[in-house]
N, C-alpha and C positions, 0 to 999 in steps of 0.2 A: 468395535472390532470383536471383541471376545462374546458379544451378544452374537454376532454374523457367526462366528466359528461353531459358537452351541447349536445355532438353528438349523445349521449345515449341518452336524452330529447325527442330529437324526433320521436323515434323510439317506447318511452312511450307511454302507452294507458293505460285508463281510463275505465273501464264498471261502468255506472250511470245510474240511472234512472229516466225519467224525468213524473214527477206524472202533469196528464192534470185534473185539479178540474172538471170540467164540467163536461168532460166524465166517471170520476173515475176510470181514467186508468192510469197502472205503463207501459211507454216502457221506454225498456231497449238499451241504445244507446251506442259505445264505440269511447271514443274523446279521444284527445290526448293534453295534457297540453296545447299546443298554439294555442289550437282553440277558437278561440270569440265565445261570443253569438248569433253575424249573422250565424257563423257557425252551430251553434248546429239547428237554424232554417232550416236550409239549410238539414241536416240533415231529422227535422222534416217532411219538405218536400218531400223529396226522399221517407218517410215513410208513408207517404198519409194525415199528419197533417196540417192543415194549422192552422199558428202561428200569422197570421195575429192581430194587436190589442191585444197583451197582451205582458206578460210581467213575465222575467226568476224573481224566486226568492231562493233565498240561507240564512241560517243560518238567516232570518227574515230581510232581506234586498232584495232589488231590487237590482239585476245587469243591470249592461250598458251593452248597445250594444257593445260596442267595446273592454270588459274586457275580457281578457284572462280565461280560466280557472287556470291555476295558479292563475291570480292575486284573483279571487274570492274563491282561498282557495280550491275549489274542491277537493275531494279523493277519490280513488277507492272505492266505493259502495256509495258512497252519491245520496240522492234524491234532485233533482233540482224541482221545482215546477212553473207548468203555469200559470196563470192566468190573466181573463180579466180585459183590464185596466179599470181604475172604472171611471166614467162618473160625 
């Protein structure tokens, strides 16, 4: 059973919204549990964003680069939020 649950994992997807402060813009992106943060830029990129110097935030924390969305709790319709790293 917990092999059918992982293989099914994958296959999951997310529609989230990642809110860019500067611009005051919501795009709407769809990931999939095991995607990181560089992913979600990677993403952003294909979408004409550049993510360059900032920085994902969730539930009033910074995420890592390297954190899953699972591990940052993410759920379908959550807004993720951008912003520039502060100086």
């Amino acid at each position: 059973m917990e092999t059918l649950r992982r293989s099914f994992s994958r296959w999951k997807r997310y529609h989230i919204k990642v809110h860019l402060a500067e611009e005051d813009l919501l795009l709407p992106l769809t990931v999939r549990p095991t995607d990181t943060m560089m992913d979600l830029r990677a993403y952003l990129v294909q979408e004409g964003v550049t993510s360059w110097k900032k920085n994902f935030h969730y539930n009033a924390r910074q995420l890592d680069e390297h954190e899953t969305v699972r591990a940052a709790k993410i759920q379908n319709g959550s807004v993720v939020l951008l912003v520039s790293e502060k100086r």
